[in-house]
N, CA, C and O of each residue as an XYZ file, in Angstrom:
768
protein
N       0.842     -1.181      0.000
C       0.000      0.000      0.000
C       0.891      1.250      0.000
O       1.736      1.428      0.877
N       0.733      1.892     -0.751
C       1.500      3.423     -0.756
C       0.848      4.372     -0.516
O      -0.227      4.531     -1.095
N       1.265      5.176      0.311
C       1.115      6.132      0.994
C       1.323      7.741      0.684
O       2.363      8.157      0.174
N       0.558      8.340      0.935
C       0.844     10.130      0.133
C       1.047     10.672      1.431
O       0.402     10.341      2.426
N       2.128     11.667      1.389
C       2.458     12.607      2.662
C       1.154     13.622      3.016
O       0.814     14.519      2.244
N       0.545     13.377      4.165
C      -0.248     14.116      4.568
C      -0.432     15.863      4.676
O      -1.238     16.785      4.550
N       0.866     15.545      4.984
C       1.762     17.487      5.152
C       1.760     18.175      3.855
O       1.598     17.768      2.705
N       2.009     19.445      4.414
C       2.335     20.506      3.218
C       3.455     20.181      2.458
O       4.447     19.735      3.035
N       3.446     20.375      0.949
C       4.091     19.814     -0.062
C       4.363     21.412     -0.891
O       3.395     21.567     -1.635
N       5.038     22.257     -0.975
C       4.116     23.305     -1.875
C       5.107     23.714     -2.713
O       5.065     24.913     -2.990
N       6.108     22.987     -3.266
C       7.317     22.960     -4.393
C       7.991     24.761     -3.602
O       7.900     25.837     -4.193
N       8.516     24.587     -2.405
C       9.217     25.378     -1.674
C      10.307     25.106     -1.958
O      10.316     24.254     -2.847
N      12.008     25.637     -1.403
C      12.790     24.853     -1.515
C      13.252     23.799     -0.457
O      13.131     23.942      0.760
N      13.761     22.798     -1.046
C      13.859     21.829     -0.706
C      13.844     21.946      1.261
O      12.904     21.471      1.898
N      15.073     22.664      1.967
C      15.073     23.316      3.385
C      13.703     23.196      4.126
O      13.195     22.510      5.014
N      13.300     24.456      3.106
C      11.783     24.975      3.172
C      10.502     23.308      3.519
O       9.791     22.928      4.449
N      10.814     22.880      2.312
C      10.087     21.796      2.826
C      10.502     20.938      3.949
O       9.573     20.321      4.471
N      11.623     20.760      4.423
C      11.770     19.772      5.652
C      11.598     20.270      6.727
O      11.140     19.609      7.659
N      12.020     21.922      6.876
C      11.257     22.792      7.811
C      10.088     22.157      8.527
O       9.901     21.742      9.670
N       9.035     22.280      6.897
C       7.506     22.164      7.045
C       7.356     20.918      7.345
O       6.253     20.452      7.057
N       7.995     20.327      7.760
C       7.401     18.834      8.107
C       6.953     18.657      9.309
O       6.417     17.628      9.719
N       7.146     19.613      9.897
C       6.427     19.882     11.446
C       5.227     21.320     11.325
O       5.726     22.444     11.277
N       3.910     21.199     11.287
C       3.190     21.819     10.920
C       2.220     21.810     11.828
O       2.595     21.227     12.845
N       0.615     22.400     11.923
C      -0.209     22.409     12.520
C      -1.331     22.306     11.856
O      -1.627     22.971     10.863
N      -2.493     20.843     12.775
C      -3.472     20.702     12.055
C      -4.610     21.069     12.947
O      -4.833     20.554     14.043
N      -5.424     22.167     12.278
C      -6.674     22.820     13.317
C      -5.362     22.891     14.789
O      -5.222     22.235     15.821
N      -4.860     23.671     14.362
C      -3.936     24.721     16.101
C      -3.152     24.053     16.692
O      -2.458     24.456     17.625
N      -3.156     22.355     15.985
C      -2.288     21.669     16.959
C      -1.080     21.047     16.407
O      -1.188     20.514     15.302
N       0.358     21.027     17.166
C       1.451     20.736     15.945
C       1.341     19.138     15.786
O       0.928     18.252     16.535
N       1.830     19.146     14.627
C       1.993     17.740     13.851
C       3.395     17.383     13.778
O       4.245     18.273     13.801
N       3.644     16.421     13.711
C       5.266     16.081     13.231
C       4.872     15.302     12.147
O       4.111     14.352     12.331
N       5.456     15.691     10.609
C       5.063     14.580      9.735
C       6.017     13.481      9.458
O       5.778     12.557      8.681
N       7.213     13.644     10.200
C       8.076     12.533     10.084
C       8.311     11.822     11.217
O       9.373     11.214     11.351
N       7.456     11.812     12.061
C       7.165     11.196     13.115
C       7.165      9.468     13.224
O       7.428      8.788     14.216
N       6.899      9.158     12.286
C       7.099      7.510     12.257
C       7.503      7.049     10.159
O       7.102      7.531      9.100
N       8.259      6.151     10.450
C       9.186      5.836      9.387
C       8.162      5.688      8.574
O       8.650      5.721      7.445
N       6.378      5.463      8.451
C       5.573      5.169      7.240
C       5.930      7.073      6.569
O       6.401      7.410      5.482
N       5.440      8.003      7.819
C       5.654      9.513      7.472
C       6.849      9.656      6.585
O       6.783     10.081      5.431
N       7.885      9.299      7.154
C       9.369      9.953      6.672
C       9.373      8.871      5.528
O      10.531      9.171      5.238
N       9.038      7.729      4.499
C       8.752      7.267      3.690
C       7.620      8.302      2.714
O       8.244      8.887      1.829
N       6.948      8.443      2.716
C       5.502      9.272      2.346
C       6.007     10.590      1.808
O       5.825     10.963      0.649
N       6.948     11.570      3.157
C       7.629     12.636      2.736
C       8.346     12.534      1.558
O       8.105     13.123      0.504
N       9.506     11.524      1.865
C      10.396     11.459      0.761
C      10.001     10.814     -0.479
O      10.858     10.786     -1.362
N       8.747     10.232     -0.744
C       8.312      9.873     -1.904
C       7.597     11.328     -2.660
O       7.410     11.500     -3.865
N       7.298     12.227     -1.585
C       6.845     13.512     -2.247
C       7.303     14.314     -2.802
O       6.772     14.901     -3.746
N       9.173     14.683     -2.028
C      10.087     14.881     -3.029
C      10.796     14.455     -3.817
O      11.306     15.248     -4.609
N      11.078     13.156     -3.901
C      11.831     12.137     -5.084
C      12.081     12.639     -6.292
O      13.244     12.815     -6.658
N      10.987     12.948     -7.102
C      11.425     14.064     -8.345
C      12.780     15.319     -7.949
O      13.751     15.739     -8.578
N      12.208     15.587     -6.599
C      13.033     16.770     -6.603
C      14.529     16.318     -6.077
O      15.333     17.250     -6.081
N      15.040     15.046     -5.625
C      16.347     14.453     -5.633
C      17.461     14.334     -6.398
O      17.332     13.664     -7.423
N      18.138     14.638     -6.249
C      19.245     13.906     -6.982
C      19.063     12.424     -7.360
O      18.960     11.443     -6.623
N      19.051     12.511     -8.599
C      18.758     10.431     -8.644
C      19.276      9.483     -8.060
O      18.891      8.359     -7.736
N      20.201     10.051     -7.954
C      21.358      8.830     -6.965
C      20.636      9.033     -5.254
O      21.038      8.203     -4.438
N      19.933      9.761     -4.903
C      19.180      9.876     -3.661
C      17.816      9.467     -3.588
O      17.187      9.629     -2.542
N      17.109      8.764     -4.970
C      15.972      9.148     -4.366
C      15.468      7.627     -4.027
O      14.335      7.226     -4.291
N      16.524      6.819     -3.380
C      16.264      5.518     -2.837
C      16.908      5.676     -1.420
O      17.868      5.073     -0.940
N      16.059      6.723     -0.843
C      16.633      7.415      0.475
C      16.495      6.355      1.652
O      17.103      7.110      2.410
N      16.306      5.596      2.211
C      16.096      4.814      3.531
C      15.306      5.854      4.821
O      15.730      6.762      5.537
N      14.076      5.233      4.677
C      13.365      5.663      5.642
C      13.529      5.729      7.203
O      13.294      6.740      7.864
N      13.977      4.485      7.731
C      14.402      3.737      8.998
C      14.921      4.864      9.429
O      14.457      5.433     10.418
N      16.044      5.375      8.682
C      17.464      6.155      8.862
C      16.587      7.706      9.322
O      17.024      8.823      9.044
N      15.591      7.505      9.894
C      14.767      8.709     10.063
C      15.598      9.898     11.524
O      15.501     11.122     11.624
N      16.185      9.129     12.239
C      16.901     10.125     13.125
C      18.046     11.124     12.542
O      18.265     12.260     12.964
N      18.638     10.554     11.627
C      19.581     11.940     10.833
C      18.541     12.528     10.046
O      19.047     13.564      9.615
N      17.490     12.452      9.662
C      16.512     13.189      8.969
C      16.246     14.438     10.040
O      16.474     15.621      9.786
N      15.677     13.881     11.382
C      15.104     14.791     12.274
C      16.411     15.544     12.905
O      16.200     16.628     13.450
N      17.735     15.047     12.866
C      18.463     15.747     13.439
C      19.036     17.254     11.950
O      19.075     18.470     12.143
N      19.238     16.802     11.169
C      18.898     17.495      9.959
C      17.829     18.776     10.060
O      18.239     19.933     10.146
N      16.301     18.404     10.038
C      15.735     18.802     10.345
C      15.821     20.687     11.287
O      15.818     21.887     11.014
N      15.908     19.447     12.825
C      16.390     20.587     13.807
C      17.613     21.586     13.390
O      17.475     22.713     13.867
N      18.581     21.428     12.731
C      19.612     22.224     12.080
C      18.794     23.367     11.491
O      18.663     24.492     11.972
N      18.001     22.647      9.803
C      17.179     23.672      9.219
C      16.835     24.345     10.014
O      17.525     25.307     10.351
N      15.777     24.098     10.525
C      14.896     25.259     11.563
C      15.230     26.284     12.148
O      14.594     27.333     12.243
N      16.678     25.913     12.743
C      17.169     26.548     14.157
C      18.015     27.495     12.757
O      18.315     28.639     13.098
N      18.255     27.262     11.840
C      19.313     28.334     10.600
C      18.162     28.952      9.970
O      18.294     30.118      9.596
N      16.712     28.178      9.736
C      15.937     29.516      8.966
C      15.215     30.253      9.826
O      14.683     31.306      9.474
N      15.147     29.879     10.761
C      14.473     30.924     11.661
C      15.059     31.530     12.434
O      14.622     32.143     13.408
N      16.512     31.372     11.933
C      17.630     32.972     12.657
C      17.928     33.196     11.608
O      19.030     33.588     11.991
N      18.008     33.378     10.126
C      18.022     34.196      9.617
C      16.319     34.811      9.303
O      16.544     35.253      8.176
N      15.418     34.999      9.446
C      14.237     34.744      8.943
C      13.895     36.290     10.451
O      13.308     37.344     10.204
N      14.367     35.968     11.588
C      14.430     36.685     12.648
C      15.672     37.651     12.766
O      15.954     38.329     13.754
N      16.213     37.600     11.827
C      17.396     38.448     11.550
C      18.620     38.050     12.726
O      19.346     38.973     13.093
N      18.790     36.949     13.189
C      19.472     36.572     13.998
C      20.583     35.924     13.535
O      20.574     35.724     12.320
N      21.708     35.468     14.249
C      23.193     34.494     13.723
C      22.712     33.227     13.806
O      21.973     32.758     14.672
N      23.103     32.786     13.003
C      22.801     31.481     12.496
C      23.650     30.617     13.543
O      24.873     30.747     13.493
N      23.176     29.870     14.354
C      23.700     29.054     15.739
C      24.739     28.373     15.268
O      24.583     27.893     14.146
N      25.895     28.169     15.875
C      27.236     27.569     15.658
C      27.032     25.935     15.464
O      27.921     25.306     14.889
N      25.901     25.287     15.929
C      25.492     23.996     15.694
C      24.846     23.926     15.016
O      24.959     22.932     14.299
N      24.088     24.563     14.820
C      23.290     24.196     13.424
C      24.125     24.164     12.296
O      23.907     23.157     11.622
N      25.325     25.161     11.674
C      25.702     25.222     10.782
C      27.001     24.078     10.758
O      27.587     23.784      9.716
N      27.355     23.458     12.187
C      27.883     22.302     11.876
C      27.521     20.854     11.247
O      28.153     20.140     10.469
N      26.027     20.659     12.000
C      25.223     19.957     11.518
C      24.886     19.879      9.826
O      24.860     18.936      9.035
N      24.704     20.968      9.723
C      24.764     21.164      8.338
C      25.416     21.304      7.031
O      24.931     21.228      5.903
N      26.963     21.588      7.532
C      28.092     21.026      7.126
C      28.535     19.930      7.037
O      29.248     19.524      6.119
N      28.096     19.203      8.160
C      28.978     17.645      8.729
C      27.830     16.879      6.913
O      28.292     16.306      5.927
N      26.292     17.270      7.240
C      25.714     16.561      6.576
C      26.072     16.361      5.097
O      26.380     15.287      4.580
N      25.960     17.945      4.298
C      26.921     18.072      3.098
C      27.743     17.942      2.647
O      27.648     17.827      1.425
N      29.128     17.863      3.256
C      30.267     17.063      3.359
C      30.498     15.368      3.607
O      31.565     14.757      3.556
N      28.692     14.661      3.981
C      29.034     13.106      3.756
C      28.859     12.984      2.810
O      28.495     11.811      2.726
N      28.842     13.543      1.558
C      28.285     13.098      0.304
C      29.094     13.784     -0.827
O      28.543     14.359     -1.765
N      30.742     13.664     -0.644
C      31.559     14.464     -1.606
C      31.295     14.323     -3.105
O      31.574     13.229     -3.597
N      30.781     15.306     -3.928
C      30.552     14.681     -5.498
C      31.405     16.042     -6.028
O      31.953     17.053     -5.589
N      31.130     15.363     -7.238
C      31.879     16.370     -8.452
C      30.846     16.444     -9.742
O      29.784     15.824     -9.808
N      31.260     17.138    -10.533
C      30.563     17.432    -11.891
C      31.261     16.924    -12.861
O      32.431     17.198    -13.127
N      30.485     16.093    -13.470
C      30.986     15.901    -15.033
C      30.389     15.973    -16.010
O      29.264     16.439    -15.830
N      30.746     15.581    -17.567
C      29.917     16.301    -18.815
C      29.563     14.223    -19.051
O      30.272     13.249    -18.796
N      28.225     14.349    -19.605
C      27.912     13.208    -20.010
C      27.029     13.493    -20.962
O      26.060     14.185    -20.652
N      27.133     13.167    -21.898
C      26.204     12.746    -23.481
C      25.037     12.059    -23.504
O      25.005     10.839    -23.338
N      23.770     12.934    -23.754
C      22.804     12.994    -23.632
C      22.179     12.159    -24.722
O      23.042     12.501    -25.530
N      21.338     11.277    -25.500
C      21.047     10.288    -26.447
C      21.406     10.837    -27.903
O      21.719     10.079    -28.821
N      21.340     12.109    -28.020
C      22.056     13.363    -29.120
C      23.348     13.153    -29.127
O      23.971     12.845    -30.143
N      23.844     13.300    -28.013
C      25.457     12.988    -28.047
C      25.740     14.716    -27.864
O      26.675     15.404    -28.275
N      24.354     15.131    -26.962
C      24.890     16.751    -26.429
C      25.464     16.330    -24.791
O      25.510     15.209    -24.285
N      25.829     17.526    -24.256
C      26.530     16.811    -23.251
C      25.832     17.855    -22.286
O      25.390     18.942    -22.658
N      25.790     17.278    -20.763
C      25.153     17.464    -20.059
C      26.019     17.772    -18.812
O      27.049     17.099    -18.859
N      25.958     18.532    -17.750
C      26.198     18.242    -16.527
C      25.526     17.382    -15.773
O      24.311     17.234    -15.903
N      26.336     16.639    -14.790
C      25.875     15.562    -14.107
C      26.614     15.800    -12.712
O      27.831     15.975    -12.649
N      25.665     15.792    -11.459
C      26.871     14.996    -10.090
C      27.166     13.922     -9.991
O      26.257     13.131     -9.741
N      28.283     13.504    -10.109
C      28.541     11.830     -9.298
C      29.178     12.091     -7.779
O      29.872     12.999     -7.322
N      28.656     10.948     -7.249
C      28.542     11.242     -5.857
C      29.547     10.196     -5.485
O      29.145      9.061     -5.743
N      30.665     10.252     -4.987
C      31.838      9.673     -4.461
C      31.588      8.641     -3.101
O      31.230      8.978     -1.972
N      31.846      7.524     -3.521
C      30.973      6.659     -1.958
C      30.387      6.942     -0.531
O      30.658      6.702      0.646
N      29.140      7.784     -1.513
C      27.772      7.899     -0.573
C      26.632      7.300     -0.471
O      26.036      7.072     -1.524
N      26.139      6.967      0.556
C      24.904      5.859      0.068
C      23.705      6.820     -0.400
O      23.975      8.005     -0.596
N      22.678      6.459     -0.547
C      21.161      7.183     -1.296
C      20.786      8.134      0.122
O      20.296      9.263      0.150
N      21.216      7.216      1.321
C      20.626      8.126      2.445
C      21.476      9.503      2.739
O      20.877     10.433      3.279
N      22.867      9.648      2.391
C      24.210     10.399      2.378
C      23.570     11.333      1.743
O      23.170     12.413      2.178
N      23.445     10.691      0.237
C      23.061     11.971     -0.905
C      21.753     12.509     -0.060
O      21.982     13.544      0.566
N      20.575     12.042      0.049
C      19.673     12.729      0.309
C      20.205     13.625      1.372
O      20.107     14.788      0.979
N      20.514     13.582      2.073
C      20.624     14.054      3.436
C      21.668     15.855      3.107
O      21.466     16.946      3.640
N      22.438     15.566      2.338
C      23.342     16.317      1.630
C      22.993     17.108      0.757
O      23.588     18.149      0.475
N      21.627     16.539      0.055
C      21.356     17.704     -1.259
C      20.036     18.436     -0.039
O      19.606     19.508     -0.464
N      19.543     18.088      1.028
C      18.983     19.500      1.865
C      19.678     20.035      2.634
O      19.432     21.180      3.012
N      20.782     19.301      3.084
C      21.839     20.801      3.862
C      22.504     21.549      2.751
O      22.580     22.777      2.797
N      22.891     20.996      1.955
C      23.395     22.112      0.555
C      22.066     23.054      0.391
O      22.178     24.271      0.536
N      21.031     22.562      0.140
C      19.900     23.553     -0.357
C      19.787     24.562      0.930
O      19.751     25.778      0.740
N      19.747     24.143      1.923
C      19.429     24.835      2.854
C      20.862     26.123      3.428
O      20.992     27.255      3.893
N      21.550     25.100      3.035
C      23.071     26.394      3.151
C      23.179     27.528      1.571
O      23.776     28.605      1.571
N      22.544     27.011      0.515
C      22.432     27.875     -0.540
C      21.773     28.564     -0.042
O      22.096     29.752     -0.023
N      20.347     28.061      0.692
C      19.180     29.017      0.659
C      19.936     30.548      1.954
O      20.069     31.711      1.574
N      20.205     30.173      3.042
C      20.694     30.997      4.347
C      21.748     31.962      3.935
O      22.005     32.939      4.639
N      22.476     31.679      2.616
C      23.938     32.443      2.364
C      23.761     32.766      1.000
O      24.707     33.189      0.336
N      22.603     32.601      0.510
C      22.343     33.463     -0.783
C      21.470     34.684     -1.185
O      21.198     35.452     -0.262
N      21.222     34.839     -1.824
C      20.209     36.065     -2.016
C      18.537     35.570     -1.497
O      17.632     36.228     -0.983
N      18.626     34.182     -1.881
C      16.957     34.458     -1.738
C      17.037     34.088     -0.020
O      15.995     33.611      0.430
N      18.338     34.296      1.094
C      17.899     34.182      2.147
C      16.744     35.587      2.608
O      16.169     35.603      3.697
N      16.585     36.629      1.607
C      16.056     37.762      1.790
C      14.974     37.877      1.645
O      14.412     38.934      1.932
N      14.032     36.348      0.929
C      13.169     35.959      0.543
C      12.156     35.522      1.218
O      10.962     35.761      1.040
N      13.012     34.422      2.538
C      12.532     33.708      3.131
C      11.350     34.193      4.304
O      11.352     35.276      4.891
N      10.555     33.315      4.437
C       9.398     34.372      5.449
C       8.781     33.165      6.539
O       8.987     31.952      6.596
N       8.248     33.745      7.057
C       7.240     33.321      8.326
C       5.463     33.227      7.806
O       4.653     34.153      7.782
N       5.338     32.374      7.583
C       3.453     32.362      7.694
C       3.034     33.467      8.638
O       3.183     33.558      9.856
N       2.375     34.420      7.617
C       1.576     35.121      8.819
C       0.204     35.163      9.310
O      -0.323     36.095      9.917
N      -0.470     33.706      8.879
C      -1.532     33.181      8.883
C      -1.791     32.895     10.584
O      -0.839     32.503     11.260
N      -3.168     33.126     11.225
C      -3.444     32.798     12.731
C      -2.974     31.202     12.724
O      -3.554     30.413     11.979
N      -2.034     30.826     13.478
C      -1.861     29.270     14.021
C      -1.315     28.607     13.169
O      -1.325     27.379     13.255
N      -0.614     29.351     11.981
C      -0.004     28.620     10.812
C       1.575     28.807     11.400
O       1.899     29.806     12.043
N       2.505     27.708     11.089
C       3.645     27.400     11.979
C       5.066     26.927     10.373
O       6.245     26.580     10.438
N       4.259     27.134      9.329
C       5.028     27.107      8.203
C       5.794     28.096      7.500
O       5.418     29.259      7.645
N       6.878     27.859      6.702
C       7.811     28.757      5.858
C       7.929     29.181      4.503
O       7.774     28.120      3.898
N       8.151     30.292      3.438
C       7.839     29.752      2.680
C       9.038     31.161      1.771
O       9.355     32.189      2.369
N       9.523     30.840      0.261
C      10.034     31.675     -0.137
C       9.289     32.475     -0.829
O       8.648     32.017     -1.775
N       9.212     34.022     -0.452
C       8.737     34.971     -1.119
C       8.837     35.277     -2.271
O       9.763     35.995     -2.650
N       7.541     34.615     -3.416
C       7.895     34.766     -4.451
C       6.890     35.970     -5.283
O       6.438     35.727     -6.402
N       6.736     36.722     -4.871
C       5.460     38.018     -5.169
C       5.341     39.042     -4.441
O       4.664     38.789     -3.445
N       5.684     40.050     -4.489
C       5.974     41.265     -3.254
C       5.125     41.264     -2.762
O       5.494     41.733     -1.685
N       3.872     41.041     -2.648
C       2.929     41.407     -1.814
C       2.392     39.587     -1.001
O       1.516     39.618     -0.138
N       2.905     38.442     -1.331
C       2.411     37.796     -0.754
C       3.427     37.517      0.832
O       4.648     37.560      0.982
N       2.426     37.261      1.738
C       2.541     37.161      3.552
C       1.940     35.783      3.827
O       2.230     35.317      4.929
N       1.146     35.029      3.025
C       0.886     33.641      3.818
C       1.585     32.058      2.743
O       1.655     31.862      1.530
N       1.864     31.472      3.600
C       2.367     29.900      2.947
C       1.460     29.553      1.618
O       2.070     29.069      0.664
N      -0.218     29.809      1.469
C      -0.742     29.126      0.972
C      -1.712     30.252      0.733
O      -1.655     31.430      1.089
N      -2.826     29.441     -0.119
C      -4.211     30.147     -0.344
C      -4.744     30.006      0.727
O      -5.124     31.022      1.310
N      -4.890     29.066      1.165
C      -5.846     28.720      2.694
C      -4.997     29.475      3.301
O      -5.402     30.556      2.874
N      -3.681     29.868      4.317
C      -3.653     30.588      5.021
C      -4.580     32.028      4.718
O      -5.453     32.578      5.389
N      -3.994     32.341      3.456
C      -4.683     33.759      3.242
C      -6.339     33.741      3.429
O      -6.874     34.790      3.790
N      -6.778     33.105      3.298
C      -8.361     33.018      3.217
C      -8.388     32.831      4.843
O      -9.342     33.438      5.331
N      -7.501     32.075      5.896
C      -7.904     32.158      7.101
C      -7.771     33.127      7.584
O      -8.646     33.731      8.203
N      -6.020     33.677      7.306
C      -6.302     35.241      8.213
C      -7.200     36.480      7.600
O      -7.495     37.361      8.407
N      -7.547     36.588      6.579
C      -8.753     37.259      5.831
C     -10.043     37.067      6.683
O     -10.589     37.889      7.418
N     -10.402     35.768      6.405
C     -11.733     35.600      7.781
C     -11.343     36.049      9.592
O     -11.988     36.493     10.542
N     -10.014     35.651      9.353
C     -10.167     35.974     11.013
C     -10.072     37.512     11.061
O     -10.556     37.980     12.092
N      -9.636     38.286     10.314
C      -9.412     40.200     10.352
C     -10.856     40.295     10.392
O     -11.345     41.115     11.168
N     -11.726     39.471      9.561
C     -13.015     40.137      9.028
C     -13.892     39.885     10.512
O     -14.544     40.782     11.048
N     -13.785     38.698     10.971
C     -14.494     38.402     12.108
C     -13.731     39.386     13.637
O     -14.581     39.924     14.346
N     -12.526     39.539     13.984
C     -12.068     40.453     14.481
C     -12.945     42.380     13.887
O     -13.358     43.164     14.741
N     -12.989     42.590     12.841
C     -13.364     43.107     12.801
C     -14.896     43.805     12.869
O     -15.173     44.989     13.062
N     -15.815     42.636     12.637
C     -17.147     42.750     13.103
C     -17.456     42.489     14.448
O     -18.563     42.642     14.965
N     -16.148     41.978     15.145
C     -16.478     41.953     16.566
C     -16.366     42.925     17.180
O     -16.873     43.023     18.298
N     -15.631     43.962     16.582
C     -15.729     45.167     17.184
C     -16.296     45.920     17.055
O     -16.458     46.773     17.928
N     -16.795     45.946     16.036
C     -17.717     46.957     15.427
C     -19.265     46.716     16.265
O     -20.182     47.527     16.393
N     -19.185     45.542     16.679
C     -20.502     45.580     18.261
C     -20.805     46.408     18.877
O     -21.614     46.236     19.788
């Protein structure tokens, strides 16, 4: 039986999404990688978005996921709060990107055009995975679009998301439609 990740999915970057894997359903937090069917489910949601050589990630192996995890968080939500990025987190996040040493090479595409490719130097699928979200997540904190990055400003919404529209403030459509109803109902409550 296969399984679809319950959680928010919303082609964020990659960080962004493991962030969100701890979310809130009706006010209350969720962990979506909470048991190895979850952290299976997740990673079948991003698989496209893997490196191929990662996307036979090992589920089990779910405690470097969550320790991973806690890194992200604790790095996007000090830069996100305009804060220093914690001396452990960015080890964590180093140690992780650095198990998975690759390089680039040119490989010939069925044309015989040539392509860039990573090969990944004896790392297992769980290495690579683990490596292409602390890379994403260290691109994301030390690049431009760390300027991007935002906070849900939806009532009870606990998600992240990159600012891609000057004027948008919530993760989703549904956030926006919740804090919209809740201003509107705040606002007829006062108007009593």
């Amino acid at each position: 039986m296969k399984t679809s990740y319950p959680g928010p999915l919303r082609h964020e970057p990659l960080a962004v999404e493991l962030h969100n894997t701890l979310y809130a359903v009706v006010r209350e937090p969720f962990d979506g990688l909470a048991t190895v069917d979850g952290m299976k489910a997740w990673l079948a949601g991003i698989r496209n978005r893997l490196p191929a050589a990662a996307r036979d990630a090992d589920p089990s192996r779910r405690a470097a996921f969550l320790d991973l995890r806690a890194a992200v968080r604790d790095a996007l939500h000090a830069v996100v709060d305009g804060a220093p990025v914690p001396g452990d987190a960015l080890e964590v996040l180093n140690a992780a990107a650095a198990a998975a040493p690759a390089s680039v090479r040119a490989v010939g595409d069925k044309r015989g055009r040539p392509r860039a490719e990573r090969d990944y130097h004896g790392a297992g699928t769980t290495e690579i995975a683990l490596a292409a979200l602390a890379a994403d997540a260290i691109e994301l904190i030390t690049g431009p679009a760390a300027e991007q990055l935002r906070a849900c400003e939806a009532p009870g919404c606990v998600l992240m998301f990159a600012k891609d529209h000057p004027r948008r403030t919530w993760c989703s459509a549904a956030c926006g439609n919740r804090a919209r109803q809740a201003r509107h109902y705040e606002q007829s409550r006062q108007a009593r």
